[in-house]
C-alpha positions as MATLAB code, in Angstrom:
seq = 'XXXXXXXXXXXXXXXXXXXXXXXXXXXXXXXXXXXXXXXXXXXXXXXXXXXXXXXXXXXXXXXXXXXXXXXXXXXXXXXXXXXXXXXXXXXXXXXXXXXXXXXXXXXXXXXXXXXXXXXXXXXXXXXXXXX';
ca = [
      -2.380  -14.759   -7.556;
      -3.981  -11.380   -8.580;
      -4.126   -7.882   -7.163;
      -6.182   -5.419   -8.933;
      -5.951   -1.644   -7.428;
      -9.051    0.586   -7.830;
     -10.196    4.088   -6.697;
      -7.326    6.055   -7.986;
      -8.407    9.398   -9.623;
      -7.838   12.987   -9.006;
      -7.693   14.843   -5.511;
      -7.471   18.422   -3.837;
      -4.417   19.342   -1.740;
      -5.765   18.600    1.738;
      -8.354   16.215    0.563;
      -8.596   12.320    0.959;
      -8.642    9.268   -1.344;
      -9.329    6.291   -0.758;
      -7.258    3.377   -2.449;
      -8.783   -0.351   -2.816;
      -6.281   -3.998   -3.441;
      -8.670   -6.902   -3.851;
      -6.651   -9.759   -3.744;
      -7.176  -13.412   -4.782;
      -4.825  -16.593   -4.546;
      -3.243  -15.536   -1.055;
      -4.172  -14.978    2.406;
      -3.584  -11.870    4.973;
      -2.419  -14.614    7.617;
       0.814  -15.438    5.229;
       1.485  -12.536    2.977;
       2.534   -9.278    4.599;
       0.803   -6.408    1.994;
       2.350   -3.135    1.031;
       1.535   -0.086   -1.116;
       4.299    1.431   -3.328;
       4.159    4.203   -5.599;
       5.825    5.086   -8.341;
       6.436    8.934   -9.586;
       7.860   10.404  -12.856;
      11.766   11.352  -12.314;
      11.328    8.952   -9.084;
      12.364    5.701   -7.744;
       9.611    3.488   -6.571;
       9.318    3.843   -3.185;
       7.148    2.097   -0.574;
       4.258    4.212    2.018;
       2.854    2.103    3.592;
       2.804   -2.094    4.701;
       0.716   -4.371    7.118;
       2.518   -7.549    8.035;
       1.071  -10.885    7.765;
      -0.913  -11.209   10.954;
      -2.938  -14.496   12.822;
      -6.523  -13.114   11.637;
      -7.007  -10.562   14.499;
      -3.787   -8.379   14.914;
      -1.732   -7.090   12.199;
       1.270   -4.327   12.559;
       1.878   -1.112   10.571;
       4.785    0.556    9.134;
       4.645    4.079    7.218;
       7.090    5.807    5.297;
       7.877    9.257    6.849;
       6.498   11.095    4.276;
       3.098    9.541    4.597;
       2.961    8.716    8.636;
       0.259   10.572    9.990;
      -1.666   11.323    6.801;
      -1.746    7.903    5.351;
      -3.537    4.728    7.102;
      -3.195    0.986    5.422;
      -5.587   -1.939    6.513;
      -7.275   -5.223    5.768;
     -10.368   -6.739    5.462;
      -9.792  -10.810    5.666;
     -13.504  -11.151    4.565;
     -13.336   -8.905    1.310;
      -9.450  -10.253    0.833;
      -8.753   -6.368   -0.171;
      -6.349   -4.258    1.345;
      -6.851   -0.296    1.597;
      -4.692    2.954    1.554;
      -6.720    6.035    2.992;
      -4.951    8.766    1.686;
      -6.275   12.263    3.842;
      -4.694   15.809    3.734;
      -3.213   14.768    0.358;
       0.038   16.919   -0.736;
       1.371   17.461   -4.885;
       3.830   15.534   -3.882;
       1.545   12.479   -3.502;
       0.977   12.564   -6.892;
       1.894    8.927   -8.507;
       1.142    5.628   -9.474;
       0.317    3.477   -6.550;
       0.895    0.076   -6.864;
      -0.284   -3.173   -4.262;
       2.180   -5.637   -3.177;
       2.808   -8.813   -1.203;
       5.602  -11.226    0.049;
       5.290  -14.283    0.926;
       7.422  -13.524    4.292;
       6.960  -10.832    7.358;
       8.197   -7.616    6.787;
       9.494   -7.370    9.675;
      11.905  -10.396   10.774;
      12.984   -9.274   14.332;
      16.067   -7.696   12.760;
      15.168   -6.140    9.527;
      12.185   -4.520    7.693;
      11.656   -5.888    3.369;
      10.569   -2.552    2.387;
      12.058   -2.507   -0.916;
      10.178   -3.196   -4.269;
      12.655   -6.252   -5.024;
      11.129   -7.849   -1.598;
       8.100   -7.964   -3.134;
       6.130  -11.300   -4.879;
       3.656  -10.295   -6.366;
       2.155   -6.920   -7.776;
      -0.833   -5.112   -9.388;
      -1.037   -3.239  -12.414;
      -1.353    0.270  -10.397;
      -3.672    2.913  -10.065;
      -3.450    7.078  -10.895;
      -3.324    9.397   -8.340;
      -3.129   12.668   -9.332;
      -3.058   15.683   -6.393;
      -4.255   18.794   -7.526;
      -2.758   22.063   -5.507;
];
């Protein structure tokens, strides 16, 4: 298994950014996907998932600090996973990792949002937000 992050770089406050996860070993259909990051003086925190899905429909889930700004998605033909990053804040300013887990995120009772939930990871990718 292998996820390799690209398109990481620096961005304007109020811009956009694009992030890219191609990923190789694993399907969408029965890995759910997530993007963490990881700031200095910060835990590693998670922004944004998509859960494993039937090849059609897959659900979203956002950390509050990134819900409305931030937008994760798939592409089952590329096998990459995205993170559109628009009106980007300082604050967004990190290393942003890929993830996946070989299990829903969601289980009908309780969301795996934290790092430790995770399988497997990528090396990360820079994001720096210029104010």
């Amino acid at each position: 298994v292998q996820l390799v992050e690209s398109g990481g770089g620096l961005g304007h406050a109020g811009g956009s950014l694009k992030l890219s996860c191609a990923v190789t070993g694993i399907t969408f259909d029965d890995h759910a996907m997530a993007w963490f990051r990881h700031a200095p003086g910060k835990e590693r925190e998670g922004v944004a998932y998509i859960d494993s899905g039937d090849g059609v429909t897959y659900k979203t889930y956002y950390a509050d600090s990134v819900k409305g700004r931030f937008t994760i998605s798939n592409d089952n033909v590329k096998n990459t996973v995205y993170l559109e990053m628009n009106n980007l804040k300082s604050d967004d300013t990190a290393i942003y990792y890929c993830a996946a887990r070989y299990s829903p995120i969601w289980d009908g009772s309780y969301y795996a949002t934290r790092p430790d939930e995770y399988d497997y990871w990528g090396q990360g990718t820079q994001v720096t937000v210029s104010s």
